[in-house]
Residue, then its C-alpha position, 0 to 999 in steps of 0.5 A: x697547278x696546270x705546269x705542275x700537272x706537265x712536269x710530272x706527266x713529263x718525269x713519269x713516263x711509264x703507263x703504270x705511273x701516268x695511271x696513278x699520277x692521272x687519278x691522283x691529279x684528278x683527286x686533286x682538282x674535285x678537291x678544290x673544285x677545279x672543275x666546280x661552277x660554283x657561283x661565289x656568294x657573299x652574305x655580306x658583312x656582319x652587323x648588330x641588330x636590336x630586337x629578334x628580328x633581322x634582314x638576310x642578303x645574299x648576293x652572287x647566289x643561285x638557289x640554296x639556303x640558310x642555316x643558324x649555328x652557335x659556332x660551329x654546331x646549328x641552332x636547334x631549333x632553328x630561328x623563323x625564316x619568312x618567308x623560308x630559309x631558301x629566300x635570299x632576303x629573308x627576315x630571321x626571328x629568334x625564337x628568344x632573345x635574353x641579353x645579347x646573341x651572337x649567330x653565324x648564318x651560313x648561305x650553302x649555294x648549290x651551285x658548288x655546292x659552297x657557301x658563305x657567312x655572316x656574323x649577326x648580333x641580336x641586342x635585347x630591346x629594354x622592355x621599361x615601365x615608369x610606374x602609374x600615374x598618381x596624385x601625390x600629397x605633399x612635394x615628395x614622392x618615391x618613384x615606382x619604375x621597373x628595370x629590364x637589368x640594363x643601364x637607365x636613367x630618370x631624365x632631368x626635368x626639374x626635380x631633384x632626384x636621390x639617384x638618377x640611376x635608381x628606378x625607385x628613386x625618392x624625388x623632390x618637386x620644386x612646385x606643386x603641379x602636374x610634372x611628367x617623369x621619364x625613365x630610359x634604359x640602353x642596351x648596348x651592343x658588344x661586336x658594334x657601337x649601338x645602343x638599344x634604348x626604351x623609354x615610358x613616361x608617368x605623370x604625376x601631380x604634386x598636391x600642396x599638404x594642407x596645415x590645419x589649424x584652429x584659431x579658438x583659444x582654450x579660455x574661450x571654449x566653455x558655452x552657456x546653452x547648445x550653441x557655441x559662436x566662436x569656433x574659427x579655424x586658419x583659412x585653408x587657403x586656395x585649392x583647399x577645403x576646410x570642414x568641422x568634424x565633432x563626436x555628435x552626429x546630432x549637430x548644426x554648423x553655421x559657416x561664414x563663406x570662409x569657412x573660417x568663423x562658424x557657430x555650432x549647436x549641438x543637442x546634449x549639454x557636456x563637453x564636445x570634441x571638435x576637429x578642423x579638417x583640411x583636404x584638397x580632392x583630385x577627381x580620382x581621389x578624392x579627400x586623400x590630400x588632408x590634415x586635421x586640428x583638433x581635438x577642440x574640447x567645447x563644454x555647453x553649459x546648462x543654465x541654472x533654472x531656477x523659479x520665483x514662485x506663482x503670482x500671489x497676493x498678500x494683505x499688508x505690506x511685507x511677503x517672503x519670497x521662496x525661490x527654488x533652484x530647478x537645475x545645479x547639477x552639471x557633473x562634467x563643470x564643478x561649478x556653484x551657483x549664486x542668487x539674487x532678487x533684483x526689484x524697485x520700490x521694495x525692501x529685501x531683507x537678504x537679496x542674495x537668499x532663495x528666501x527673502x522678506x519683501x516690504x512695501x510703502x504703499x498697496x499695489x502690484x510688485x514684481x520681483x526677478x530672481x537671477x541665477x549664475x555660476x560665481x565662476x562663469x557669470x556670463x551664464x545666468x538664468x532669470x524668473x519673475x513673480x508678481x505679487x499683490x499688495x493689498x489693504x488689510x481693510x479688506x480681510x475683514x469683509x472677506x472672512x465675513x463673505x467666507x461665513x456665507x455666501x450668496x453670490x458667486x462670480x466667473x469666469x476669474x480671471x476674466x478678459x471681458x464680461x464678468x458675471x455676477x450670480x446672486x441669491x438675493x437682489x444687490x442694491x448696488x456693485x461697486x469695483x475698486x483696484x487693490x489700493x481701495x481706488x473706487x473703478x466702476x459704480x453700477x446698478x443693482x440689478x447687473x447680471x454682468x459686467x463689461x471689463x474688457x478697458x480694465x487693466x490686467x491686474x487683480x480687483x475687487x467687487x463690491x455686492x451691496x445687499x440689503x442685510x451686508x457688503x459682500x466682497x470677490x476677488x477676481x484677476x482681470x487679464 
């Protein structure tokens, strides 16, 4: 540039041309700052970042500073520099940064002034969630992450995902347990080989379903009275609890330490609905994990009540008994009901009537049992007994003469120990004998009462000697 200058002051000689040639030349110089003490500043070379945030370094500088531009044209506004944009090391922040940005920080030095740039680009870091963490029943679950839009991917650990690359992807676990699942994403960079990478982790615990079942076949659900004792369910196994559940809140369970094998009562005779429900219960939530058997329908029968009449007695050998049924109706079971007298050392006539001829050989105390069952379910059955007195018709006709008139009365009757006598003329003697005529007790005349207490229960007479006739009582030791 110097030689070029001497040529031409050296071919133009004249004053009016070397003025010319002088301004031109000097033009020339402030141009390309021939006379500039500009410091040369290097911003280094251009780079990729990840996030908003960077480091500037200027070097060969004295004092300027920092401008951002898209291109050519700066940003506005401009990114945050700390501490200013005068420093020479400053950290830059975007303001925003969706996906990538490629920005041009130019350094102007004063000293020239003359500046220098570098090429930067800002790479958004993923911003990822794998879902909360959760209690799942069964071996399968439906992820629930959310994507930033970028490249991601669930991490192998074990299961067998649908898709790896989909955050809701559906997942089957080889084992029921606690298995932590993490999803990760990378941003890449498009001006260098880097990789912006998030990741977050869910935990989720793999509940085994439970499978109820119940154990109580269908012929064995029909129950004679309120209680049933053959109610079984499968036993749930580890980790699992098992109940019964019915459609009567007024009901008793009484379970085996199994839980399996459980006796049940409930308050109203009919059918009743039972179910065998399973659960596991994790702390959070509890009872989500379950599975329910049923319905079981149970139907409690009533009994067939049924009465043999009061205790009686009778002179001679036969009595007709008269049964009566109290209870038949049973509208939810159609079912009939039979009957039969059951006794020893008696004929019946007809044993299986409600009423029925009833013979002895000999004078005494019978007893009689009538059973009531259903034909079609005879296991449930109901009985009632009847004492009857046979007595020795010899003894009627001093009872219808005592009926004529009387003058003496006795009590209490029936009686447990002393018995009184009240007489309105003196008795010569008194005499007690069993329903056959057997002679018990012989006493005085003038006994006001009588000790009976080692007597036997059953019914007995006394025997009143007056002076004019024998009088005769009835009376029933308990």
């Amino acid at each position: 540039m110097y030689i070029f200058v001497v040529i031409a002051v050296y071919l133009f000689n004249t004053k009016a041309m070397k003025n010319i040639l002088f301004l031109v030349v000097l033009l020339f110089l402030f141009k390309y700052n021939a006379f500039s003490q500009c410091s040369d500043p290097d911003a280094g070379s251009g780079f990729a970042v990840c996030g908003p945030s960077c480091e500037l370094h200027v070097t060969d500088a004295t004092t300027g500073y920092w401008t951002a531009c898209y291109g050519l044209s700066p940003i506005n506004p401009q990114p945050i520099f700390s501490p200013s944009n005068t420093s020479q090391t400053p950290v830059v922040t975007l303001q925003e940064l969706m996906g990538n940005k490629i920005i041009k920080f130019v350094w102007t030095d004063n000293s020239g002034p003359c500046t220098d740039t570098v090429q930067v680009e800002f790479v958004e870091i993923p911003v990822v969630f794998a879902g909360e963490d959760k209690d799942v029943c069964g071996p399968y679950v439906v992820m629930e992450g959310v994507s930033s839009g970028f490249t991601g991917s669930w991490l192998p650990n074990g299961s067998d995902f649908d898709d790896f690359s989909d955050p809701q992807a559906s997942v089957f676990s080889g084992n029921y347990a606690e298995k932590t699942f993490t999803w990760l994403e990378i941003h890449q960079a498009m001006t260098a080989s880097i990789g912006c990478s998030s990741q977050d982790d869910v935990v989720i615990t793999f509940w085994r379903k439970p499978t109820a079942n119940i154990l109580t076949e269908a012929t064995d659900s029909i129950t004679c009275g309120l209680t049933f004792c053959n109610l079984r369910a499968e036993n749930p196994g580890a980790g699992i609890t098992g109940n019964w559940l019915s459609d009567d809140p007024v009901v008793a369970y009484e379970q085996n330490p199994d839980n399996t094998d459980t006796r049940v009562t409930f308050s109203t005779y009919g059918i009743h609905n039972l179910y065998w429900v399973e659960s596991v219960e994790p702390e959070l939530y509890p009872g989500f994990c379950s599975d329910t058997a049923g319905p079981l329908r149970l139907h409690f029968v009533e009994q067939p009540l049924v009465s043999a009449g009061a205790d009686d007695y009778l002179y001679g050998y036969s009595y007709e008994l008269n049964g009566e049924i109290l209870i038949d109706d049973n509208p939810d079971f159609d079912m009939t009901i039979g009957t039969s007298w059951q006794t020893d050392n008696a004929v019946l006539d007809n044993s299986a009537g409600l009423t029925t001829n009833a013979t002895v050989a000999t004078f005494g105390e019978y007893e009689f049992t009538l059973l009531a069952y259903y034909t079609d379910f005879a296991s449930c059955f109901y009985r009632d007994t009847v004492n009857i007195t046979y007595v020795d018709p010899v003894f009627i006709g001093i009872e219808k003469e005592n009926q004529e008139e009387t003058k003496f009365n006795i009590f209490p009757n029936p009686v447990s120990s002393m018995l009184n006598i009240v007489s309105t003329v003196g008795p010569e003697q008194i005499q007690i004998t069993d329903i056959n005529g057997r002679l018990i007790k012989t006493l005085s005349g003038n006994c006001k009462s009588i000790d009976i207490s080692a007597l036997e229960a059953g019914v007995y007479f006394i025997k009143i000697f007056l002076p004019d006739g024998i009088q005769l009582r009835k009376f029933v030791k308990e």
